[in-house]
TIMI-2910 file (N, C-alpha, C, CB; in pm, 1 decimal, decimal comma, always signed):
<rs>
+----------+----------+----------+----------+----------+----------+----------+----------+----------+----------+----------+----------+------+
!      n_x !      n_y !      n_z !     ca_x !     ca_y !     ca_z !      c_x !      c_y !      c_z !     cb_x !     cb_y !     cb_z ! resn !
+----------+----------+----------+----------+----------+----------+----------+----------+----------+----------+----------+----------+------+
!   -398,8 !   +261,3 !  +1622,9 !   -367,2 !   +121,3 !  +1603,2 !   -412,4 !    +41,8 !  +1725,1 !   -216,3 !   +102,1 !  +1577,5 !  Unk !
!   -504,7 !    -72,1 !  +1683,2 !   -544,2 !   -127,5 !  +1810,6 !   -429,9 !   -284,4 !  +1804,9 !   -746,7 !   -157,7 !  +1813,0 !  Unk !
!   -378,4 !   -253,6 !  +1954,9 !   -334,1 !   -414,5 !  +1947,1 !   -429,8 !   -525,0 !  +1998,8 !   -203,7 !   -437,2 !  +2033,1 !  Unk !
!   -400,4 !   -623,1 !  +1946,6 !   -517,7 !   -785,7 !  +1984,0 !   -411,1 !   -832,2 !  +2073,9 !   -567,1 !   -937,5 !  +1823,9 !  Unk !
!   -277,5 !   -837,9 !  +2089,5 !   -147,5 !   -923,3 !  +2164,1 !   -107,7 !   -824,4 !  +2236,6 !    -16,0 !   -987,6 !  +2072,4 !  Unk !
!    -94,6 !   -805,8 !  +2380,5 !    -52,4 !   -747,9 !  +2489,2 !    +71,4 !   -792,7 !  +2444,9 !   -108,7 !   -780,1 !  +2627,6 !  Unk !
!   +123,1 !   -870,5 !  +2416,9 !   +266,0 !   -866,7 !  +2445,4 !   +356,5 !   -812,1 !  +2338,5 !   +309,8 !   -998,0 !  +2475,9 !  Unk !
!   +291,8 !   -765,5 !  +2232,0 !   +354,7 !   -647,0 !  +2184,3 !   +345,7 !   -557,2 !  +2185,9 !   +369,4 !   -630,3 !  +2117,2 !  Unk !
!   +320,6 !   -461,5 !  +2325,7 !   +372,7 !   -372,2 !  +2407,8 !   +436,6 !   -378,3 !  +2507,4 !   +313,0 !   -318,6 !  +2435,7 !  Unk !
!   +508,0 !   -511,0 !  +2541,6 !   +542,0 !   -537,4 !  +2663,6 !   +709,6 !   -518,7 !  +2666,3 !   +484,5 !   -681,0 !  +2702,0 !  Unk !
!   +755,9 !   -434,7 !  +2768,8 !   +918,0 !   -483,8 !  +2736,1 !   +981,8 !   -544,6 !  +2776,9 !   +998,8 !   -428,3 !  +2734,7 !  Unk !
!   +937,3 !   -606,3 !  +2895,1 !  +1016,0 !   -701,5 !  +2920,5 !   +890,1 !   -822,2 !  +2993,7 !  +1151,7 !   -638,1 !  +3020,7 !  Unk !
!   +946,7 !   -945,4 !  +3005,0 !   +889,6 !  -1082,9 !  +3009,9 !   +764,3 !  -1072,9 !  +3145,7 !  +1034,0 !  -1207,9 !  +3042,9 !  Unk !
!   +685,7 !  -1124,7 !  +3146,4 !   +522,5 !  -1141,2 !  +3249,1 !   +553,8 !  -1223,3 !  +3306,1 !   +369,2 !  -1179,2 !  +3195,4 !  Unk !
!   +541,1 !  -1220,9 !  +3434,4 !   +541,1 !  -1388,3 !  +3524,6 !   +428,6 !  -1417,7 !  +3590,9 !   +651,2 !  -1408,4 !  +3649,9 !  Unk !
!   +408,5 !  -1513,3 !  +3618,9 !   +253,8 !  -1496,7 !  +3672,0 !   +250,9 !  -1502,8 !  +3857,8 !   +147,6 !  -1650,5 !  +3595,9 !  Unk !
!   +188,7 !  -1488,8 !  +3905,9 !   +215,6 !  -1525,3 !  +4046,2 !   +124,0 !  -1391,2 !  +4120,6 !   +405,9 !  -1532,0 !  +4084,2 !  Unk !
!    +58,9 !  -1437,8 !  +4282,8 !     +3,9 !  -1377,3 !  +4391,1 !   +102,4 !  -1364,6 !  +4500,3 !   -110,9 !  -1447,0 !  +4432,5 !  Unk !
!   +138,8 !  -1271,7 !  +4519,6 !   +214,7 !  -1183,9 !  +4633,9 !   +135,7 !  -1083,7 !  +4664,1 !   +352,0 !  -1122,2 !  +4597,8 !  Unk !
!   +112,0 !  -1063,5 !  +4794,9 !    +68,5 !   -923,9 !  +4892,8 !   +108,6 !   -841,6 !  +4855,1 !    +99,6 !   -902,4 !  +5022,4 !  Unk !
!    +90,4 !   -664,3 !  +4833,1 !   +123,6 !   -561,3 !  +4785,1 !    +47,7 !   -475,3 !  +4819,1 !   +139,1 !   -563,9 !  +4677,2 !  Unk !
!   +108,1 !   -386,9 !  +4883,3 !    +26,5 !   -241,9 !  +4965,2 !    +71,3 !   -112,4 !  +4861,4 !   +105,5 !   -201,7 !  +5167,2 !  Unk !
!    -49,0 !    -27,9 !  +4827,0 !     -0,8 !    +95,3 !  +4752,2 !    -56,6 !   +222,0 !  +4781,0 !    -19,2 !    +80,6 !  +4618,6 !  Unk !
!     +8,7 !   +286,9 !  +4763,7 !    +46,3 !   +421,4 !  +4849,1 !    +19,3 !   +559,5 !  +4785,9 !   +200,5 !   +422,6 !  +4880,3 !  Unk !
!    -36,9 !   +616,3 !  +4734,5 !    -63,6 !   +784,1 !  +4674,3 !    +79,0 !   +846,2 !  +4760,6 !   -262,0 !   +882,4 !  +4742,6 !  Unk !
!   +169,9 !   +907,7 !  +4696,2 !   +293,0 !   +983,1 !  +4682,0 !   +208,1 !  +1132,1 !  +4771,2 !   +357,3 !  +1002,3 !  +4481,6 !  Unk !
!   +181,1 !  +1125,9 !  +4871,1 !   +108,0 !  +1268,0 !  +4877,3 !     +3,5 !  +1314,1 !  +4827,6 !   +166,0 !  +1348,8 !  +4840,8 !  Unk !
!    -90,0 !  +1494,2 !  +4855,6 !   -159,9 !  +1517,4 !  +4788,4 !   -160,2 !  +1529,8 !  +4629,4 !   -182,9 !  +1588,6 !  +4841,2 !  Unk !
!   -220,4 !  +1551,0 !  +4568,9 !   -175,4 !  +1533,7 !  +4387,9 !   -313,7 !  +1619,9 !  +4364,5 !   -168,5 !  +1325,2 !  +4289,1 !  Unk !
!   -291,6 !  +1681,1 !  +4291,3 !   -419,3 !  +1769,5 !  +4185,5 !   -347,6 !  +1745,2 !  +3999,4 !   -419,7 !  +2015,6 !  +4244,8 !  Unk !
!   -433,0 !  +1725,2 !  +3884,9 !   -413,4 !  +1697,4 !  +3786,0 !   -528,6 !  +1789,1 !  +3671,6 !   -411,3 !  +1552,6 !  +3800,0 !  Unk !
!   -471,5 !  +1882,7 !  +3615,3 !   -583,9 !  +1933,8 !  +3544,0 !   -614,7 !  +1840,5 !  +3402,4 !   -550,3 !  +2093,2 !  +3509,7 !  Unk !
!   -731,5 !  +1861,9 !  +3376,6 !   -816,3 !  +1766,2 !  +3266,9 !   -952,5 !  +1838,5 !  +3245,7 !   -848,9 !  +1596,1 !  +3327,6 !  Unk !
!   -986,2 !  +1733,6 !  +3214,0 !  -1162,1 !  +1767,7 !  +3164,3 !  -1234,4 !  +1613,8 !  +3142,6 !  -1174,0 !  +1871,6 !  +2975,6 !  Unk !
!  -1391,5 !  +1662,4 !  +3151,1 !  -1508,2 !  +1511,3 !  +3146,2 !  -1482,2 !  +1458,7 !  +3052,6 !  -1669,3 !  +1518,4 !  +3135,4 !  Unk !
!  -1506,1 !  +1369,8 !  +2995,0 !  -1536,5 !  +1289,3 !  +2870,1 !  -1687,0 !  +1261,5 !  +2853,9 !  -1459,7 !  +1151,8 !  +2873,7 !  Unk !
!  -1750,3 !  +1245,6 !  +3010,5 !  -1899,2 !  +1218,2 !  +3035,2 !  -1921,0 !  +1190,8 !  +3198,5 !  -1949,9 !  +1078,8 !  +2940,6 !  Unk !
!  -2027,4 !  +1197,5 !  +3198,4 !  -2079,4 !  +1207,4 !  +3334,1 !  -2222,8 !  +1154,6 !  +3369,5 !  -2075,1 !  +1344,4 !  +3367,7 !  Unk !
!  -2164,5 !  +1093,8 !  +3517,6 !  -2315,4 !  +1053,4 !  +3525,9 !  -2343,4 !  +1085,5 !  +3674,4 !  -2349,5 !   +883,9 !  +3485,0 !  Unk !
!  -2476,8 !  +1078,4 !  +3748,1 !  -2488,9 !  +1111,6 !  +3880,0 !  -2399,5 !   +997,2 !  +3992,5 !  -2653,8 !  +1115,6 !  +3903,3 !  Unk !
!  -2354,2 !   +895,6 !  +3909,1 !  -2313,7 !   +799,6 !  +3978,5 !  -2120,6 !   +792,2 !  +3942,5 !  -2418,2 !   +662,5 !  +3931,0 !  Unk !
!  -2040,4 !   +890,5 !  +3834,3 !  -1913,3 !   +916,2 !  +3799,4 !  -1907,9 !  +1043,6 !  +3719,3 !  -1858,0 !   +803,8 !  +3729,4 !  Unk !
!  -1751,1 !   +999,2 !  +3677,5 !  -1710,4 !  +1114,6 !  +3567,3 !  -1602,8 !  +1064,5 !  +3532,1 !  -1689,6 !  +1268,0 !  +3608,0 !  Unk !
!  -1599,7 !  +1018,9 !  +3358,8 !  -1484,1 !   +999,6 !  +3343,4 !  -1400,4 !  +1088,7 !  +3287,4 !  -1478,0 !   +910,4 !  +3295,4 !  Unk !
!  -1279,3 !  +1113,5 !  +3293,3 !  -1208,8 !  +1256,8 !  +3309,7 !  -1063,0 !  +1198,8 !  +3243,0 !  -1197,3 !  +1328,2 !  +3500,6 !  Unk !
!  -1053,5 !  +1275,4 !  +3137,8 !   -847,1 !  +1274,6 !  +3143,4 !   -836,4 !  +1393,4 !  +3131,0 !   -731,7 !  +1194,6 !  +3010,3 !  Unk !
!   -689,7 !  +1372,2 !  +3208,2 !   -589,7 !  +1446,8 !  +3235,5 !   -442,9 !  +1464,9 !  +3179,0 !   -584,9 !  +1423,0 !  +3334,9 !  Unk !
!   -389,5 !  +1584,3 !  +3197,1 !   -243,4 !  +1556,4 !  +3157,2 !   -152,2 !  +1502,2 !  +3277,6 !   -177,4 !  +1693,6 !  +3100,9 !  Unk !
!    -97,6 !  +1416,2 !  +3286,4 !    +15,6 !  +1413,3 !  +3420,9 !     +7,5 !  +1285,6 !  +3466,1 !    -15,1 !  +1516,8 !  +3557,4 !  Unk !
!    +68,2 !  +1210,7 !  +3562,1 !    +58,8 !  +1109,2 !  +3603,5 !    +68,2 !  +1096,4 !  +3814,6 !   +170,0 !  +1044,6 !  +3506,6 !  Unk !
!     +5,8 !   +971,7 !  +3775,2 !     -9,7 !   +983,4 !  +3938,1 !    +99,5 !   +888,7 !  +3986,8 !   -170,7 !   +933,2 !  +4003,2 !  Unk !
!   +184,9 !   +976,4 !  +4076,9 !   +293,0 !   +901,2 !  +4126,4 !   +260,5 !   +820,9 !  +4260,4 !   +407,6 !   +995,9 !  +4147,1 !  Unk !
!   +286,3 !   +699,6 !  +4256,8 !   +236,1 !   +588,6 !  +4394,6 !   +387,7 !   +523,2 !  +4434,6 !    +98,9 !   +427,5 !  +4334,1 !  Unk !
!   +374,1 !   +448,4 !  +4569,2 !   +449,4 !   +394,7 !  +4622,5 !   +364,2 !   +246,3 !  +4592,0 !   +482,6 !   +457,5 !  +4761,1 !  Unk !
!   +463,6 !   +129,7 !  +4553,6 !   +424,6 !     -5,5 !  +4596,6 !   +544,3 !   -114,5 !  +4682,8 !   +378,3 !    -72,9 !  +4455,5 !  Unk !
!   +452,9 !   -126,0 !  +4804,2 !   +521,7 !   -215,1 !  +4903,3 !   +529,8 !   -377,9 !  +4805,9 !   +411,9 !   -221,4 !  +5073,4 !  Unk !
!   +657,9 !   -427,9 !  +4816,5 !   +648,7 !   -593,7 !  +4761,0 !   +722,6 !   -642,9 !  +4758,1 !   +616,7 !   -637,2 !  +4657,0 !  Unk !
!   +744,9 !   -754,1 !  +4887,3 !   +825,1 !   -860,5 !  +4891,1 !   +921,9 !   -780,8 !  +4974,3 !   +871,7 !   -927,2 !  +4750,9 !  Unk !
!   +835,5 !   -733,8 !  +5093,8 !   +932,0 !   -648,5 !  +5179,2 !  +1021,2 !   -523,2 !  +5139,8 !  +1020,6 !   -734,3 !  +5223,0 !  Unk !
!  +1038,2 !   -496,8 !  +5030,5 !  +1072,0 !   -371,1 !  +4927,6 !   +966,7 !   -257,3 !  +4877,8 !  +1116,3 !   -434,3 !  +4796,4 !  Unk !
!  +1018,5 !   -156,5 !  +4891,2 !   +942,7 !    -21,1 !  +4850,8 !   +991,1 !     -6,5 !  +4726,0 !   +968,5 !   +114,4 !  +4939,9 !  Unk !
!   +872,6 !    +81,8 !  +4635,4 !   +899,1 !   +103,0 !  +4501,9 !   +802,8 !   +184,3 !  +4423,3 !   +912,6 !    -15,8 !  +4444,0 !  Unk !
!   +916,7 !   +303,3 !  +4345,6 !   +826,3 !   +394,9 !  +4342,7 !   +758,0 !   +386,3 !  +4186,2 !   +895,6 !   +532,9 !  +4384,7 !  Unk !
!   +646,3 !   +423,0 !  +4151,8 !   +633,7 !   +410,4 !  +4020,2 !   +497,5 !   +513,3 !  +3993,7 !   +619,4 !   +245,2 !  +3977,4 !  Unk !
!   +399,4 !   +448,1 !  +3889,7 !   +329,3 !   +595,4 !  +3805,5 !   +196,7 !   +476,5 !  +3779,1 !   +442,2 !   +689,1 !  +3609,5 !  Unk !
!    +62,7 !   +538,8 !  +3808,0 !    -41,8 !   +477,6 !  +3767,5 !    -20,2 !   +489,8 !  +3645,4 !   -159,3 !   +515,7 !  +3810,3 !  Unk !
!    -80,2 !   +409,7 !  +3529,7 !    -96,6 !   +402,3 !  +3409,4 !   -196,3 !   +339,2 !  +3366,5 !     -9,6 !   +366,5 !  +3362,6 !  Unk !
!   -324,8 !   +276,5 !  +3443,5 !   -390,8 !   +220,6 !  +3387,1 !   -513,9 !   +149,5 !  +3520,8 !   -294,7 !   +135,4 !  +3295,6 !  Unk !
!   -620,5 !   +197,5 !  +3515,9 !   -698,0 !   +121,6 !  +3621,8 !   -843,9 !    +68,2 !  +3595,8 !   -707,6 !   +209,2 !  +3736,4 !  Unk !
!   -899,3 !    -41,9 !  +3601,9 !  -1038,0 !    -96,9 !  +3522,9 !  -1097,3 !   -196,9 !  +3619,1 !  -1007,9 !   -179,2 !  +3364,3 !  Unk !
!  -1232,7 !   -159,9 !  +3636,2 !  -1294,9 !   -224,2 !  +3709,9 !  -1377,5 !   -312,5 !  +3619,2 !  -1357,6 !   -144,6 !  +3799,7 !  Unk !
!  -1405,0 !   -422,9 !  +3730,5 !  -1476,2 !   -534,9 !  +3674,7 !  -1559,3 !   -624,6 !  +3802,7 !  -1358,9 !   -630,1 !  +3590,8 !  Unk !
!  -1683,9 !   -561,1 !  +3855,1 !  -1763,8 !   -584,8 !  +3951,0 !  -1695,9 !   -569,8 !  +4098,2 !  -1817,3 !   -712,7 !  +3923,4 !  Unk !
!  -1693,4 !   -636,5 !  +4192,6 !  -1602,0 !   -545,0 !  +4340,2 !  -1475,3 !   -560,1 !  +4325,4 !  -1623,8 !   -601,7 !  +4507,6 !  Unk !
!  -1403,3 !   -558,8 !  +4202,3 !  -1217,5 !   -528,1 !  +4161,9 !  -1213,6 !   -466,1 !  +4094,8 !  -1116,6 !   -615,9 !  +4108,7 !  Unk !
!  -1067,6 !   -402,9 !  +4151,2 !  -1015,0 !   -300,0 !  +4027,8 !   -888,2 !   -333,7 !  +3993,8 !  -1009,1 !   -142,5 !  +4062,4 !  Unk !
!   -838,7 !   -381,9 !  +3881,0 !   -651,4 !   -382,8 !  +3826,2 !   -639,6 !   -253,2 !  +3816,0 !   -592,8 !   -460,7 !  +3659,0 !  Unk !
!   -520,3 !   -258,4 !  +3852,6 !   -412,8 !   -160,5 !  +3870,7 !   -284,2 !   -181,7 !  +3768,0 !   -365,0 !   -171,3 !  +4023,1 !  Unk !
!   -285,6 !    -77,9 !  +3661,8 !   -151,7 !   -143,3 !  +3597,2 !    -57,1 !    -14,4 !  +3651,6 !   -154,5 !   -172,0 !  +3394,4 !  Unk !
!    +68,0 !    -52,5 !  +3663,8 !   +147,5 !    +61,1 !  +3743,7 !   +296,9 !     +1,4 !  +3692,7 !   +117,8 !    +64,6 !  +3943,3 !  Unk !
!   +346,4 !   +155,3 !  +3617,7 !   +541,9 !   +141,2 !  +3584,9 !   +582,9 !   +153,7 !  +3678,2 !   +636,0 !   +240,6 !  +3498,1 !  Unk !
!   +676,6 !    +58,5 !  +3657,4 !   +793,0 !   +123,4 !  +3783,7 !   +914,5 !   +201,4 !  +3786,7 !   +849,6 !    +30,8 !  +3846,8 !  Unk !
!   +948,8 !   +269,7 !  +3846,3 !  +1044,0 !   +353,0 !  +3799,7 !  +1251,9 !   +241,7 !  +3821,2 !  +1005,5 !   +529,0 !  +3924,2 !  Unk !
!  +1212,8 !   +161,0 !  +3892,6 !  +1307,2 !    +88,7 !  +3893,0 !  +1246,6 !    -45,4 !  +3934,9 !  +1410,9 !   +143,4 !  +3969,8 !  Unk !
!  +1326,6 !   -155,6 !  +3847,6 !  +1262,1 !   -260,9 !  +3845,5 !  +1243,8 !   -385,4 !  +3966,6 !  +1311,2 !   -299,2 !  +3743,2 !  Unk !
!  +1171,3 !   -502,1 !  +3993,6 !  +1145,5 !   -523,7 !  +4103,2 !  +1248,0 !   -630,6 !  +4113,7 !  +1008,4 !   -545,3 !  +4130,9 !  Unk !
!  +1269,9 !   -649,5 !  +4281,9 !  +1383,1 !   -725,8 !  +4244,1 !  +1310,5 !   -885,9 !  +4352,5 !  +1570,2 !   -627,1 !  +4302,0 !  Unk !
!  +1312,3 !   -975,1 !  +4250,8 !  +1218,5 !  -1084,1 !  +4282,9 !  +1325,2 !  -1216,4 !  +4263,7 !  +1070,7 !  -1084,0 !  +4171,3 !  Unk !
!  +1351,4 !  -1293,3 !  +4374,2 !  +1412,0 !  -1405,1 !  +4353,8 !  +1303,2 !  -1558,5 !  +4297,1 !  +1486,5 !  -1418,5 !  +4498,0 !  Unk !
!  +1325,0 !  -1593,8 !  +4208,7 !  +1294,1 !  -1696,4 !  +4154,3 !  +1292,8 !  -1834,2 !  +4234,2 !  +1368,7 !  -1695,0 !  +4056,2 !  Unk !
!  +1204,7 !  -1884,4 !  +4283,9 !  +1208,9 !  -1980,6 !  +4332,8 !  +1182,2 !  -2138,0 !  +4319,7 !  +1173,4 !  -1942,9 !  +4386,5 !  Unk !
!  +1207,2 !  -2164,9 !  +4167,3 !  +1225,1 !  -2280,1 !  +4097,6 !  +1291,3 !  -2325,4 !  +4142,3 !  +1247,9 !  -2289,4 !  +3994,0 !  Unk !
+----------+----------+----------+----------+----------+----------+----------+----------+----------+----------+----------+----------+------+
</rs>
């Protein structure tokens, strides 16, 4: 099933906003998988398992799980769960 609306996978509400955020690889990590394809220049590869990261934000540490990463010329998004949610004061 392909969704067209991100936000019906979403569980709880999007806010928009730029804050600084440093992230962290949890240690060494190995993940077994296999190619999908390859080129002299990559390899794209899945795996079973997830990669556990630290994200610094808003002076708070927080641990959570890559889930999702896509480049688009010199950037890459990062989509990342968190294992407990962030705690962000609203400043309206």
């Amino acid at each position: 099933m392909t969704h067209t609306d991100d936000t019906e996978r979403r569980k709880t509400t999007r806010h928009g906003g730029a804050f600084p955020v440093t992230i962290a690889v949890a240690g060494p990590l190995t993940l077994d998988g296999e190619t999908v394809n390859y080129s002299a220049n990559g390899v794209l590869i899945v795996a079973q398992g997830k990669i556990p990261i630290f994200v610094g934000f808003n002076g708070q540490n927080y641990r959570g799980f890559l889930v999702r990463a896509s480049s688009v010329g010199d950037q890459t998004s990062y989509g990342i769960e968190l294992v407990e949610p962030l705690q962000v004061q609203d400043e309206r």
